[in-house]
C-alpha positions in Angstrom: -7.1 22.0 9.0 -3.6 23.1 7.8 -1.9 22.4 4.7 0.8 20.7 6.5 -1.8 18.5 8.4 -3.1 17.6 5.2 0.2 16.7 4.1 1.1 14.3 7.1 -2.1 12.8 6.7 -0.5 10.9 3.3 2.9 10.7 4.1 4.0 11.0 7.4 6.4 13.3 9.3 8.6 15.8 8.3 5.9 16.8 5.6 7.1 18.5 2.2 8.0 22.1 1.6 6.3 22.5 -1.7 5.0 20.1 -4.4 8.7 20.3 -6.0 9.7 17.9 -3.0 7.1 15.4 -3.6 7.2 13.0 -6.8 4.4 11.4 -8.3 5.7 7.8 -9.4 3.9 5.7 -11.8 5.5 2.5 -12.1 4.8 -0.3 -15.3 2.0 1.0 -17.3 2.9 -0.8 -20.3 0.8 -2.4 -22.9 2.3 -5.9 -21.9 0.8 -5.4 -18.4 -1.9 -3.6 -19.0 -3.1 -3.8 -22.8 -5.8 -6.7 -24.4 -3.0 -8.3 -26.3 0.0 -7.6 -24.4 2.0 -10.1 -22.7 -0.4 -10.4 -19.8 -2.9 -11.7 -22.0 -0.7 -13.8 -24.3 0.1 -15.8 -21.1 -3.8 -16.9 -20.9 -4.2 -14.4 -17.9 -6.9 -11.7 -17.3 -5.1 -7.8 -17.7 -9.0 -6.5 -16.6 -7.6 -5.3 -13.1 -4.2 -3.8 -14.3 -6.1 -2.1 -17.2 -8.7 -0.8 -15.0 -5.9 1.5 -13.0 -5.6 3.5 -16.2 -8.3 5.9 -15.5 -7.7 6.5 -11.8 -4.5 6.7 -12.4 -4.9 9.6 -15.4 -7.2 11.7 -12.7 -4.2 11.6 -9.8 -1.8 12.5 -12.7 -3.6 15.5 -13.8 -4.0 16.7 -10.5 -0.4 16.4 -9.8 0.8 18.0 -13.1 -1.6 20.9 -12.0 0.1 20.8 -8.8 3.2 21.4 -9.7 4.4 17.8 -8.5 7.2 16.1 -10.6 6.3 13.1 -12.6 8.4 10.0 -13.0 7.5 7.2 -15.3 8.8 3.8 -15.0 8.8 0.9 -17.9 10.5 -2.5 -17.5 12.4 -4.2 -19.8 15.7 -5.1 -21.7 18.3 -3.8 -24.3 17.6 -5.9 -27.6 20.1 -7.5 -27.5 19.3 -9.0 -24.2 22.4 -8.0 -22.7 20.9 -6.8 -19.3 18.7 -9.6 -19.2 19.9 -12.8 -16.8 19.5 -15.8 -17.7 17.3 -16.8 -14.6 14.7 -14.3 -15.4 14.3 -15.3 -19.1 14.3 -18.9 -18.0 11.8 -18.2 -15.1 9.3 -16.1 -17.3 10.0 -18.8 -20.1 7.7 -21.2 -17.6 4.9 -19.6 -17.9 4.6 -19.9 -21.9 6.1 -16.5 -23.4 9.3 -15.4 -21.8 10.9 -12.3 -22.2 12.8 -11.4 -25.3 10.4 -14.1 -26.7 8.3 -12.8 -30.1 4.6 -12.2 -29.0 1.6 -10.4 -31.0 3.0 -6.9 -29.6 6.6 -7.3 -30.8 9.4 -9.1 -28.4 8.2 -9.1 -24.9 9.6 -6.5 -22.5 12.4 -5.5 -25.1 13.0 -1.4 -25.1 11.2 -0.3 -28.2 9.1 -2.9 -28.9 4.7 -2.1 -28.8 3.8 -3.5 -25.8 6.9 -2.1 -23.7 5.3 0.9 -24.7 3.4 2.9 -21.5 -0.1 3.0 -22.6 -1.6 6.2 -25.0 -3.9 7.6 -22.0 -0.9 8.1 -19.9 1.9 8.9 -22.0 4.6 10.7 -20.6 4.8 14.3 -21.5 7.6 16.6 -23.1 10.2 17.0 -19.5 9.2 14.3 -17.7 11.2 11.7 -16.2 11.1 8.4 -17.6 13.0 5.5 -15.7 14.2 2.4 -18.0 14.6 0.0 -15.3 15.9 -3.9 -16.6 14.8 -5.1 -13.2 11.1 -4.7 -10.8 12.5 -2.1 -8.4 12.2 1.1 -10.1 16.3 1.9 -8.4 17.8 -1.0 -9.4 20.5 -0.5 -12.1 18.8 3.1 -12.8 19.5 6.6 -11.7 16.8 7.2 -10.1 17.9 7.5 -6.8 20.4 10.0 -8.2 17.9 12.1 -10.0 15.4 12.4 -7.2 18.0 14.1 -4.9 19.3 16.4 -7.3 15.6 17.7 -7.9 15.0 17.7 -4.1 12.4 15.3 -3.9 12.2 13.4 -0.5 8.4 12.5 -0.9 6.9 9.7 -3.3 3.5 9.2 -4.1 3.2 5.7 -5.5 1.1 4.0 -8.3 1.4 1.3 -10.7 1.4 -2.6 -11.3 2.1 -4.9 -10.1 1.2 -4.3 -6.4 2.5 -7.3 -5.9 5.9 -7.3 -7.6 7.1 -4.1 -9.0 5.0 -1.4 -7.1 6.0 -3.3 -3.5 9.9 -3.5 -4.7 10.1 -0.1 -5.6 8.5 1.6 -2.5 10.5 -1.1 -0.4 14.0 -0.1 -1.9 12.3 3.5 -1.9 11.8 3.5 2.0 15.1 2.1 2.4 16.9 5.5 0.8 14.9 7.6 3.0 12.2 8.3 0.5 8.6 9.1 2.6 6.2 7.0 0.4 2.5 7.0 0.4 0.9 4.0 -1.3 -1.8 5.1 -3.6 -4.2 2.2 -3.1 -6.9 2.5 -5.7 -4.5 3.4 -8.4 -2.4 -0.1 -8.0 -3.6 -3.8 -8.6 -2.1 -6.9 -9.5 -3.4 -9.3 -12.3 -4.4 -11.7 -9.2 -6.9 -9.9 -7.0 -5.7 -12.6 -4.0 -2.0 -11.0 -4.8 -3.1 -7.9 -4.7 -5.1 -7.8 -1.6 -2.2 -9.8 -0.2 0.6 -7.3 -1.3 -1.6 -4.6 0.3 -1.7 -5.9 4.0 1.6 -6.5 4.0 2.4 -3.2 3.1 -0.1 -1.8 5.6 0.7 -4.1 8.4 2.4 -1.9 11.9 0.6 1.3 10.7 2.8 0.7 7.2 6.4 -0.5 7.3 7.8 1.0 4.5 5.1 4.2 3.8 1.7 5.2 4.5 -1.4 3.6 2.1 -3.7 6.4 0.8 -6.5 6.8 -2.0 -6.3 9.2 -4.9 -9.0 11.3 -3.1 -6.4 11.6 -0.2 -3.4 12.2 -2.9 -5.0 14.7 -5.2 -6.2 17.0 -2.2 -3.4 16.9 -0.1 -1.2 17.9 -3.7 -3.9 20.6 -4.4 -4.1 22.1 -0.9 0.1 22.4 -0.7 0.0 24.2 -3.9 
């Protein structure tokens, strides 16, 4: 089979060039999502299923970085002084117990520069890459990401990440809607609620995949390799 079959088996048609048009995407990885004493936890809930994406997640970025794919990085959260934080969604997360900008056990939760803002050790952004600071759950809004991704040529996105059910579905959404081709990386995305997550995944595979294609890593990291 081609290279270019291989490649419109993940995304769709028009398949990429080279691995320079296709960005791998890895959205949230943050202690407070994904650590044992991050905000996640704080709130009473399990992190087990965002936490366990870490290793599948570090296998489909090696792959990619040895395919020559771009890397983008996302975190959430807020200037310290709060600035770019409404009021709705401080009082909203402020219902749960711990809102943001509130003091936890890994600094102020989702504040820039804080511990548990922090993307976790095991996939830590390397010297070049691109790392979005995003003060909302789509990784475009109030960023340049959009911006960035067409001055590097990138018209495919291979996304990861949690939430599936919040972050990783807004972003691929608003992705879809720039005329991004997205691929869904399936086993490298969960939400802390396995009922969410399975929920955010039929919806985003439902009509052969409204706003992308759903793949597994296996899928991701041989279609990357094969293009190289």
């Amino acid at each position: 089979m081609s290279n270019h079959n291989q490649i419109s088996d993940v995304f769709s048609q028009p398949y990429p060039a080279a691995p320079r048009n296709i960005g791998l995407i890895i959205i949230d990885m943050q202690h407070d999502f994904c650590g044992p004493t991050g905000w996640v936890a704080q709130l009473g809930e399990n992190p087990a299923n965002t936490a366990a994406m870490i290793a599948p997640i570090q296998r489909l970025l090696h792959a990619c970085r040895a395919a020559g794919v771009t890397v983008i990085h996302t975190r959430e959260g807020h200037l310290p002084d709060l600035s770019d934080l409404p009021a709705n969604k401080q009082w909203r997360t402020r219902q749960h117990g711990l809102g943001i900008g509130d003091r936890g056990k890994t600094g102020r939760v989702l504040v820039r520069g804080e511990p548990g803002w922090q993307i976790v050790e095991e996939l830590r952004p390397l010297d070049g890459e691109i790392v979005i600071d995003k003060p909302g759950k789509s990784s475009f809004h109030r960023t340049d990401l959009d911006a960035r991704l067409r001055q590097l040529q990138i018209s495919h996105l291979l996304i990861c990440g949690v939430t599936s059910d919040c972050c990783v579905q807004a972003t691929m959404r608003d992705a879809a809607d720039r005329d991004f081709h997205c691929a869904l990386v399936v086993d490298c995305t969960a939400a802390v609620e396995t009922p969410n997550h399975q929920a955010a995944l039929a919806i985003l595979a439902a009509d052969g995949g409204r706003w992308g294609k759903s793949v597994t890593a296996e899928q991701a990291m041989y279609a990357v390799q094969e293009l190289r």
